[in-house]
N, C-alpha and C positions, 0 to 999 in steps of 0.2 A: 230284184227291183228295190227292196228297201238299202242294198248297198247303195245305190245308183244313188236315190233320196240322200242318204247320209254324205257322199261323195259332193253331191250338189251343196247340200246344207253345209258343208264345213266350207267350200271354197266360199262359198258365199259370206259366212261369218268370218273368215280371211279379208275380203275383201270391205267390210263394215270395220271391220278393226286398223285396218289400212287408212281408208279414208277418215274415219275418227281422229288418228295420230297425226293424220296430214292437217287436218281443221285446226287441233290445238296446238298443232308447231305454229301454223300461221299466227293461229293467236298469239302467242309466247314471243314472235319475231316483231310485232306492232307493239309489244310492250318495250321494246328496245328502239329508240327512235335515231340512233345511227351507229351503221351498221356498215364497217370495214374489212372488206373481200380483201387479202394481200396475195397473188400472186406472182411468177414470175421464174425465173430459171435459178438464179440467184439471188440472195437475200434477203429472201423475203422473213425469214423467221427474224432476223435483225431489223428490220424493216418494221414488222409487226409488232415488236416489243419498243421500238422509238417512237412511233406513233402512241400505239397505249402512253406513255411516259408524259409526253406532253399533253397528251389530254388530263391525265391525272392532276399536273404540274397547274395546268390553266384551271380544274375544280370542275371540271366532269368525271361523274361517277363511270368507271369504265372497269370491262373487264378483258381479258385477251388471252387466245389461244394460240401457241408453235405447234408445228408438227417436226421442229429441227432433228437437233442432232440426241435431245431428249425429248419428248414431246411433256408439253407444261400447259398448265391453264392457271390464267395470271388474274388476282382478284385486286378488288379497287384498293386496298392498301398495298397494294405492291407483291404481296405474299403469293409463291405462287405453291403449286402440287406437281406431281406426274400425272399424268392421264392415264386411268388405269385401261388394262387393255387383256379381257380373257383371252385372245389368241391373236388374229395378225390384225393389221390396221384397217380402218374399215370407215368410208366417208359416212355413214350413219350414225356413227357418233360422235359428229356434228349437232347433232339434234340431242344429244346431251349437252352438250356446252352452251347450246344455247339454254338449255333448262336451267342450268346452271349460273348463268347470266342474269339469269330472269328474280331468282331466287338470291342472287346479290343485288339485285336493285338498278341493275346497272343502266347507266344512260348511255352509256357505248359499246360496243362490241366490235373486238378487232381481230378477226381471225384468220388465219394462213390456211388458204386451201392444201388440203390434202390430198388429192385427186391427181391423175398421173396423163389416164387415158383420156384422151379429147371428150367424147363424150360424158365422162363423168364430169370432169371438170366443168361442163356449161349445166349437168344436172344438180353440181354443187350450187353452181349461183342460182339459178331458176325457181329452185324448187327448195332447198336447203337455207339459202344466206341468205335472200333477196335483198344486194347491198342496196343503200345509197351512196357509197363510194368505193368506188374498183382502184383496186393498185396493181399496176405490172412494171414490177423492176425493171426487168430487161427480158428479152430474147435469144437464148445462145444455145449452139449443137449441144443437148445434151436428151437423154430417154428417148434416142432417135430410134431408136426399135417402136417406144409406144408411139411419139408423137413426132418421127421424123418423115421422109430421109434428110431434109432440107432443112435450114433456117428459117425459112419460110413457111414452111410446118409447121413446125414449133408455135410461130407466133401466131399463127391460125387456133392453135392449141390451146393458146394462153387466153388467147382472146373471146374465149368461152364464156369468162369469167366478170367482161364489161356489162355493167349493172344495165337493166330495163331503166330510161328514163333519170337516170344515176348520172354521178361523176367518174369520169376514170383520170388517173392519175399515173404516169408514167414518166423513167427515165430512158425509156429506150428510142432511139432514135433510127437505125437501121432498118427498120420493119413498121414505121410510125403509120406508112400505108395500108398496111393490113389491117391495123389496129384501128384506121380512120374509119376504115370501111365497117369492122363491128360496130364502132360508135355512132355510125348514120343508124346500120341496122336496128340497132336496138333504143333509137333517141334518142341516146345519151349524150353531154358535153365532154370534149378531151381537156384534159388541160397534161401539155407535155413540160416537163421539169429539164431545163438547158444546163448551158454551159455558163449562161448567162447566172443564173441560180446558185449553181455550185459552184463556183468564182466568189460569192457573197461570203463563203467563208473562210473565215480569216485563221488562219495556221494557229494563232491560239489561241482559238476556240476549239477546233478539234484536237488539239492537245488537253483537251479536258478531258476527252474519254479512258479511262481505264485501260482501256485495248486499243487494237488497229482499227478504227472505222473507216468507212469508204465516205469520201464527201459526198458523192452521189444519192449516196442510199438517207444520209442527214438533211440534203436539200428536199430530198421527196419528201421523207416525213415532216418538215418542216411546211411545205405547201400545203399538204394535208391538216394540219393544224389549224396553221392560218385561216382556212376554209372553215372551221372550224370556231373561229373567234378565238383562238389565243394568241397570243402575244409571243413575237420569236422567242425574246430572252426567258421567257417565262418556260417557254419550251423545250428551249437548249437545257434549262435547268434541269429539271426533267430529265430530260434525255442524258445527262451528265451524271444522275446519278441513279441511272434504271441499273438494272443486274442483265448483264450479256447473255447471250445463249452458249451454254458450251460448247458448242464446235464453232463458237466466235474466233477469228485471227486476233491470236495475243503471242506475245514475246516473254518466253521465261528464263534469265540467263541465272548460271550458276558458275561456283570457279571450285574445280578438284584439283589437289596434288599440281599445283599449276597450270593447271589449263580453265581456260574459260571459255564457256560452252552457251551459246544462246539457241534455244530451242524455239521455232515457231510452230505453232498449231493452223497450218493451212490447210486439213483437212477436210473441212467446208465445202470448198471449192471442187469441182472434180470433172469438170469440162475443161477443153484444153484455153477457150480463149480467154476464162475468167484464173485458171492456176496460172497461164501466163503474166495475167495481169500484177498477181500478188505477189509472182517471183523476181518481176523486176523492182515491184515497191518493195521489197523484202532484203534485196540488192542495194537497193539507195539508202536504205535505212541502216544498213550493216557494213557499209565498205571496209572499211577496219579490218574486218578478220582476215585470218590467214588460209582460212579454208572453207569453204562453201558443199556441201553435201544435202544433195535431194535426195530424198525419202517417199517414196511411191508407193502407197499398200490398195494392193490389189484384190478385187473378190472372184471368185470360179464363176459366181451371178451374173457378173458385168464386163462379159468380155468385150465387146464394143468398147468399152470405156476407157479399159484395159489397151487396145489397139488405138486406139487414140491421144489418150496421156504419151502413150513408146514414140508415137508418130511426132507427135509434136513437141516436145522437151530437146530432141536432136535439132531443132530450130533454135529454144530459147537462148538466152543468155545461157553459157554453158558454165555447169557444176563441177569443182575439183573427184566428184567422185557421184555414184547414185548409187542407191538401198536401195532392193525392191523385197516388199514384207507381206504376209498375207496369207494369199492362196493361188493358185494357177499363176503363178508368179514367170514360171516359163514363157509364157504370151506376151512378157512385158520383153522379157531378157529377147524372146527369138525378133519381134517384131521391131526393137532398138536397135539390136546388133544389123539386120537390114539396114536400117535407117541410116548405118553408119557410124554408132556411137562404139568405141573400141571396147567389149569384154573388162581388160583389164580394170575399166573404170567401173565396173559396174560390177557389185554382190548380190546375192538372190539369197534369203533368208526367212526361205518358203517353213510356215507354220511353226516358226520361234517363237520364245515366250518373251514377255517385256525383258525380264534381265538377263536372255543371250542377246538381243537384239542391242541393248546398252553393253553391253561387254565389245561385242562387232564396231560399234560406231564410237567406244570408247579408242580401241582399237587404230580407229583411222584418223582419229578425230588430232590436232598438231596444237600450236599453244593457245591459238583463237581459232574456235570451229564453229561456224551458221550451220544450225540443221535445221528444215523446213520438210513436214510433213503434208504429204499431198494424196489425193487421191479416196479416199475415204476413211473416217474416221472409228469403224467396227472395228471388234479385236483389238490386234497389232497397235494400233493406231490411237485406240483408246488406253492404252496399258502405260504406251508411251508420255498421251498427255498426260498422266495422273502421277507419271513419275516426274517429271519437271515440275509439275504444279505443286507437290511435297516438299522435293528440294526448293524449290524456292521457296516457299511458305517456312521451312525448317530455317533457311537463311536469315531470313526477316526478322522472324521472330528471336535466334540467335542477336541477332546485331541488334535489336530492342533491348534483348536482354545484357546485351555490352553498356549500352547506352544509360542504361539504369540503375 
C-alpha cells in the first residue's frame, strides 16, 4: 500500500513540475513580444538568419536560432554559439532558447523549427513558439517517410506551424490551398510573397551577398521586415552583411598545377526538385568550364532520399561524370544505372576519407572542372567543404600577401 502512495505521490509531483515549467515558459514567451516561427522544406535556416539581420539592421533587439547544417543561437550583436546538445536533438530545447532570449533582452525571436513529424511540429508552435509570425518557405517531396507520401502531405505538415490568430508568411505557391485552409483554421492572415516581389530585386543587389542566395528566400524576409517597420535598404543592409549558415550554397574556386577547379557546396539541398534547382543555377553561373562533375553523398539513414536524388539527376541537365560518396552508396549506383545513366560515368567511393576522395576527383577533374556537392552535407561532404574552404582561404590570403 504505501508503494501504491509513493507511486501516486511522485506522478503527481511529475505532473506539478510539468505544469509549473509550462506556466513560466508562457511567461518568458510574453516577455518576447515578436516571435518568428521559420519553417518549410527548404531554407529555412537561411531564411531565419536574413530575417534576424534585418531586424537587427532596423534597431530591434533580436535574437535567433538554426537548427541547419550547425545548429547556432544567434544573440542581438550578431555573435552567435552552437547549441549545446547532451545526446540527439530534441524540440524541448526550444524552451531553452527561449530562456535564452529572454536573458538577452530580446525584442525579437526568430527561430527555425526543429520538428520533423507532423504532429510535433503543430506542438512546436501551440505550445512551444506561440508565434506572431509563421514562415513557410516552401513545400517539396522531401521526409516523405515522416511527413509524406505526397506533396500534399508535406504541406499539410508544414502547416502545423501557422500562428493562432498570427501572420503567416510564405513563398510557396503549389500548395497555397492547403496552407489557406490552416490559416481560416487558426484565424490567422496569409500574406503569400510572388513573383511580383522577387522581380523587385535588382541583380546588384543580390550580388551583394557573400554567397549564392535565392531571391525568393531575400524577398520573404524582406516582407517580413517591412511588416515589421523596417525600411527595405536598411534591411538588405543587414542581410549583406549577416554570416551564412554553413551548409549555405557558396562557390570556392582554386587553380593547382594548372587546372582550375570550382567547388560548390550544394549540400543544403537534398530533395530532388530544390538540387535541381541549384544545378541548373550552378550551370549558368559556370558555363566556361570544361567539365561538370556531380557529387552525391549518401547516408544508409536515407534510403528514400538516396532513391530519389538516382531517380531524378538521369532527368537533369546532364553531368560529364558523377561521384557517389558516403555510405550505401550501392542504392544510388544500382537505382541510376536502371534509370539509364551509363556505369562508365559514374564512381562509387563508398566510405573514403576527404583526401582519397580529392585525389579521385583530382583524377578526373581536366583544365576547368565544376564540382557541385549534393545530397547531404555529414562526413564525406563536410570534409570536402573544409578542404575548399582552406584552399581558398590559403589563396587569398597568399595573393594579400603578393600584394603587400
Amino acid at each position: 500500500m504505501d508503494g501504491m502512495w509513493l507511486v501516486a505521490g511522485g506522478t503527481a509531483l511529475l505532473a506539478s513540475l510539468g505544469y509549473l515549467e509550462s506556466y513560466y515558459h508562457r511567461l518568458n514567451l510574453c516577455r518576447i513580444p515578436i516571435r518568428i516561427h521559420v519553417n518549410g522544406t527548404r531554407g529555412k535556416s537561411g531564411v531565419t538568419r536574413l530575417i534576424a539581420a534585418g531586424l537587427r539592421a532596423g534597431g530591434i533587439r533580436t535574437c535567433a536560432k538554426t537548427t541547419g547544417t550547425l545548429p547556432r543561437m544567434i544573440f542581438p550583436d550578431g555573435s552567435e554559439y552552437p547549441v549545446f546538445r547532451p545526446s540527439r536533438a530534441n524540440v524541448i530545447e526550444q524552451l531553452r532558447i527561449v530562456r535564452a532570449a529572454v536573458a538577452a533582452r530580446a525584442e525579437a525571436l526568430v527561430i527555425e523549427c526543429m520538428a520533423v513529424q507532423p504532429m510535433l511540429q503543430s506542438l512546436c508552435e501551440l505550445q512551444l513558439v506561440r508565434a506572431t509570425h509563421g514562415v513557410i518557405t516552401n513545400a517539396r517531396a522531401d521526409h516523405l517517410d515522416a511527413m509524406g507520401p505526397t506533396g500534399t502531405d508535406v504541406a499539410r505538415a508544414l502547416a502545423g506551424t501557422v500562428p493562432v490568430k498570427g501572420k503567416l508568411f510564405t513563398t510557396e505557391q503549389r500548395y497555397l490551398e492547403v496552407l489557406e485552409m490552416a490559416v481560416r483554421d487558426r484565424q490567422a492572415r496569409m500574406v503569400a510573397v510572388g513573383e511580383e516581389d522577387i522581380s523587385q530585386l535588382r541583380a546588384e543587389e543580390m550580388s551583394r551577398f557573400s554567397y549564392i542566395e535565392h531571391p525568393e528566400n531575400v524577398a520573404l524576409a524582406l516582407r517580413v521586415c517591412a511588416d515589421l517597420g523596417i525600411e527595405r535598404q536598411t534591411a538588405l543592409e543587414g542581410m549583406w552583411r549577416a554570416q551564412p549558415d554553413a551548409g549555405v550554397l557558396t562557390a570556392h574556386q582554386i587553380s593547382e598545377s594548372g587546372h582550375e577547379m570550382v567547388f560548390v557546396n550544394g549540400f543544403a539541398a537534398n530533395d530532388p526538385e530544390s538540387t535541381e534547382h541549384l544545378w541548373n543555377m550552378v550551370l549558368e553561373r559556370f558555363p566556361q568550364v570544361e567539365q561538370r562533375i556531380a557529387v552525391f553523398n549518401c547516408r544508409a539513414d536515407r534510403p528514400d532520399r538516396t532513391v530519389q536524388l538516382a531517380e531524378a539527376c538521369v532527368r537533369w541537365k546532364p553531368a560529364d561524370h558523377y561521384m557517389v560518396i558516403g555510405t550505401a552508396t550501392n542504392i544510388f549506383s544500382r537505382r541510376a544505372t536502371a534509370m539509364g545513366l551509363s556505369p562508365q560515368r559514374m564512381t562509387c567511393a563508398e566510405n573514403c576519407s576527404g583526401e582519397e576522395l580529392l585525389r579521385v576527383i583530382s583524377a578526373r577533374s581536366s583544365r576547368s572542372t565544376m564540382i557541385m556537392g549534393m545530397g547531404n552535407i555529414s562526413g564525406p561532404g563536410m570534409e570536402l567543404v573544409r578542404y575548399f574552404q582552406s584552399r581558398t582561404s590559403k589563396r587569398v590570403a597568399a595573393e594579400l600577401q603578393e600584394a603587400a
